[in-house]
C-alpha positions as CSV (number, residue, x, y, z in Angstrom):
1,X,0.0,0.0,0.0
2,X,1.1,3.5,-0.7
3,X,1.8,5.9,2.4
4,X,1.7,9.0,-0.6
5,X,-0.7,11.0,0.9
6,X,-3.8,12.5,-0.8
7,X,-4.4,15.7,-2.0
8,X,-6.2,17.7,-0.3
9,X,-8.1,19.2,-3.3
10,X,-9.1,18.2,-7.1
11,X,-9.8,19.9,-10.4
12,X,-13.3,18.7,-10.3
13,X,-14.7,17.5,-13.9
14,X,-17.5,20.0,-14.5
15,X,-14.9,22.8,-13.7
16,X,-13.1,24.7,-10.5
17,X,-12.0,22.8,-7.1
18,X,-13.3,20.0,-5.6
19,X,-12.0,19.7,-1.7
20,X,-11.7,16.7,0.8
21,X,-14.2,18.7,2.7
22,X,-16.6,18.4,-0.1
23,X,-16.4,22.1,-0.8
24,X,-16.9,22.8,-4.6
25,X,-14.6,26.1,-5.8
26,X,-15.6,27.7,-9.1
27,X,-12.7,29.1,-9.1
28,X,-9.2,27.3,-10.8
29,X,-5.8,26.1,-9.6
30,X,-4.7,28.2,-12.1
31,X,-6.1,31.7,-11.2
32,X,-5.7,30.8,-7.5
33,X,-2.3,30.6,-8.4
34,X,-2.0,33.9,-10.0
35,X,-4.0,35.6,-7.7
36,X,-2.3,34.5,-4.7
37,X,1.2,34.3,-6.2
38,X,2.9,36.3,-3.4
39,X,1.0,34.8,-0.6
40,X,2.2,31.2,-1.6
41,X,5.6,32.1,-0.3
42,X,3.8,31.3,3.0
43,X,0.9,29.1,2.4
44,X,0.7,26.2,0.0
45,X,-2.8,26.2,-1.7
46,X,-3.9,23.2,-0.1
47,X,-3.7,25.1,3.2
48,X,-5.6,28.2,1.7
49,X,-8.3,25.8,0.6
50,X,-8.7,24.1,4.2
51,X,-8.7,27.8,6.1
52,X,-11.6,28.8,3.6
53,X,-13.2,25.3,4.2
54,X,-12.4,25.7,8.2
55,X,-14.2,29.1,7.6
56,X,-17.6,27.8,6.0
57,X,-17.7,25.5,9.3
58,X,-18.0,27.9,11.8
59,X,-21.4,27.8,11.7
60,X,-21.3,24.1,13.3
61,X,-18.3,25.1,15.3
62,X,-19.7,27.8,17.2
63,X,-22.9,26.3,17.9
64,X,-21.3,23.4,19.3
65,X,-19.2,25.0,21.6
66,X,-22.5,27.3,22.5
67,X,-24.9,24.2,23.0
68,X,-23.4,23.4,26.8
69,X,-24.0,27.4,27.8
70,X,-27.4,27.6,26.0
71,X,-28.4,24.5,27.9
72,X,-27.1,25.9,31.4
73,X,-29.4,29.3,30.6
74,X,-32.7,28.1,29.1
75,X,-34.8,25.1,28.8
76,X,-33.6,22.6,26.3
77,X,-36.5,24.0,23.9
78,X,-35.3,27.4,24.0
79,X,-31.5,26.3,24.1
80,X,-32.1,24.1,20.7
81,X,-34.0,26.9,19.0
82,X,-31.0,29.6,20.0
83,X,-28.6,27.4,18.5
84,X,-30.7,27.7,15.4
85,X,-30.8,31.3,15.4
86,X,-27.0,31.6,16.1
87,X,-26.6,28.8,13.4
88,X,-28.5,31.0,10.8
89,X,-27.1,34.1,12.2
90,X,-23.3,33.4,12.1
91,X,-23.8,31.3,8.6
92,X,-25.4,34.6,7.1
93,X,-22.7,36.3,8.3
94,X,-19.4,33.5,7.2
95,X,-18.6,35.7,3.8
96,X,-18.3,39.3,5.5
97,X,-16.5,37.8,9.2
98,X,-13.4,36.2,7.6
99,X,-10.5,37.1,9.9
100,X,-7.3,35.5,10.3
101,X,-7.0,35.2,13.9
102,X,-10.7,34.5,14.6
103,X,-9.7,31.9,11.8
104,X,-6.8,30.7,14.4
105,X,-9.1,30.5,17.0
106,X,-11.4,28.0,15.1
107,X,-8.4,25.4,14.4
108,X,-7.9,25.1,17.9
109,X,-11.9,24.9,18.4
110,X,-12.4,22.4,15.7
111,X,-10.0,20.3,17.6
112,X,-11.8,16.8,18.7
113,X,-10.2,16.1,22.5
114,X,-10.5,19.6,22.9
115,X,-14.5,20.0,22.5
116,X,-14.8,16.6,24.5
117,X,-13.0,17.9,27.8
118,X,-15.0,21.1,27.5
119,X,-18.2,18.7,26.8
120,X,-17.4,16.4,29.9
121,X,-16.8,19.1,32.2
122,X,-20.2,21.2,31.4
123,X,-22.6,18.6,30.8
124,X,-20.6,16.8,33.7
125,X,-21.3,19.7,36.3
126,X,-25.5,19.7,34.5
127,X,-25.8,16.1,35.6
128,X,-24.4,16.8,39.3
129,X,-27.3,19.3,39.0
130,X,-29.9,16.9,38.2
131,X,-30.5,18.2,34.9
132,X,-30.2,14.6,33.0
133,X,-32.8,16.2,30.2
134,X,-30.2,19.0,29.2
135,X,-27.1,16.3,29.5
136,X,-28.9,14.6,27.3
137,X,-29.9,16.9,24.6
138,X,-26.3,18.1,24.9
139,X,-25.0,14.5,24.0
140,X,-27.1,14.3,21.3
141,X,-26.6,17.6,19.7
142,X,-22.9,16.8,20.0
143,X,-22.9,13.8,18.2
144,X,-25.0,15.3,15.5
145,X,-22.6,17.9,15.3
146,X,-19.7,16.2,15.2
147,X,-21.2,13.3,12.6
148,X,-22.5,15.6,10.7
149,X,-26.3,15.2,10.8
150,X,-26.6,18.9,12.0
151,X,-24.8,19.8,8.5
152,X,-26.7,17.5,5.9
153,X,-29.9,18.9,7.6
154,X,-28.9,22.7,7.9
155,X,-26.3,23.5,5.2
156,X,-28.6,23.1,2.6
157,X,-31.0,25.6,3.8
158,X,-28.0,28.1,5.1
159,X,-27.2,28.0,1.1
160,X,-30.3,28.8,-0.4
161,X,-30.6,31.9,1.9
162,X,-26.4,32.5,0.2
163,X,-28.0,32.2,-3.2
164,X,-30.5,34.9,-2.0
165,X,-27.8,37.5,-0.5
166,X,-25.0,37.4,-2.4
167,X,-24.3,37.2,-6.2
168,X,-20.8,35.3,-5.9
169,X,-21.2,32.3,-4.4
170,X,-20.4,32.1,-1.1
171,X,-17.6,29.8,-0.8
172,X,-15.4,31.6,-3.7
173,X,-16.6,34.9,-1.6
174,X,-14.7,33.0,1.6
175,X,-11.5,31.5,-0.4
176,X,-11.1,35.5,-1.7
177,X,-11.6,37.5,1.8
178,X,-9.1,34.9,3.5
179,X,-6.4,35.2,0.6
180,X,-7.2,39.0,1.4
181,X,-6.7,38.7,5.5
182,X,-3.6,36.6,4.9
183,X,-2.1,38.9,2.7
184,X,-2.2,41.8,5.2
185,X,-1.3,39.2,7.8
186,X,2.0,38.2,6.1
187,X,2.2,41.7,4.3
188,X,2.3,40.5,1.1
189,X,1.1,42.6,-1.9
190,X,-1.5,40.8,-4.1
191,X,-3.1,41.2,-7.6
192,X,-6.1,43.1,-7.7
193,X,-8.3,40.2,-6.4
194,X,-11.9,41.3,-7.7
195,X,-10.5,39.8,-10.9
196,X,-11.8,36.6,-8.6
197,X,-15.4,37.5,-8.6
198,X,-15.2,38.2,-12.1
199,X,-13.9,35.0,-13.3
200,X,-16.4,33.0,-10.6
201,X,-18.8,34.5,-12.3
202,X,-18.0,33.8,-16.3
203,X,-18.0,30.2,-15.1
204,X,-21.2,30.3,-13.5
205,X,-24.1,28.5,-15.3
206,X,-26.3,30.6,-16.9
């Protein structure tokens, strides 16, 4: 067997990027390339693609790391239906947030032992409490979190609202802001990068 590890992204077949994240770019290796010429000094593309995918997951990310707070202040009702709100609220808000070292912050929240020790200690102190209806809702919205139920069932509606409020889509709007963020991060000058949104768009269906 091979240890040559995969890549992280393809040129997908009907055109743009294709990520291991499932994230479809519109955009090509090649313009990436151009566009972010100077910035690959410091990041490869492969790790460009995964911030802008780690981006378009904060939605889930925040909300899970809200769920064990929500469930300390309301009733389980009114904690699910928050985490709704703060689901559709942040995801609305994913194209025109991007920030480098909120997008720091994420990696380390996206880490797995991490968001178990934080789960264990909250929903640990809830159950010492009696609450055994909140520990459980907050096991369950964990695990549908972290499996990815909560996406399959969510994402697709956070989209259409995308398609509604903003003419690029929103992904290619995400990749773009954080080449922009890391630029000024690592000081780099870049091509003038609303040559992106122009060439998303040629390559959109009509």
């Amino acid at each position: 067997m091979s240890s040559e590890k995969l890549p992280y992204y393809i040129a997908a077949p009907t055109g743009g990027l294709f990520t291991a994240a499932g994230t479809w770019y519109q955009t090509t290796e090649e313009a990436l390339q151009t566009y972010a010429e100077p910035l690959l000094e410091h990041l490869s593309l492969s790790e460009i693609l995964q911030a802008a995918d780690r981006w378009l997951r904060t939605p889930e990310t925040l909300v899970l790391w809200a769920i064990p707070l929500l469930l300390y202040t309301f009733p389980v009702s009114l904690a699910f239906l928050s985490a709704i709100a703060l689901y559709v609220v942040w995801g609305l808000l994913v194209p025109v947030t991007v920030s480098w070292w909120l997008h720091r912050l994420f990696t380390w929240l996206e880490h797995p032992l991490l968001q178990v020790v934080y789960y264990a200690l909250l929903l640990g102190n809830l159950a010492r409490e009696g609450n055994m209806v909140a520990v459980t809702a907050g096991i369950a919205l964990f695990v549908a979190i972290r499996w990815g139920v909560w996406r399959r069932v969510a994402f697709p509606l956070l989209q259409r609202m995308w398609k509604v409020l903003y003419a690029v889509p929103v992904p290619d709007r995400v990749l773009k802001m954080f080449i922009l963020r890391a630029a000024l991060h690592f000081r780099v000058d870049l091509p003038e990068l609303a040559d992106i949104e122009e060439d998303v768009l040629k390559h959109l269906p009509r």
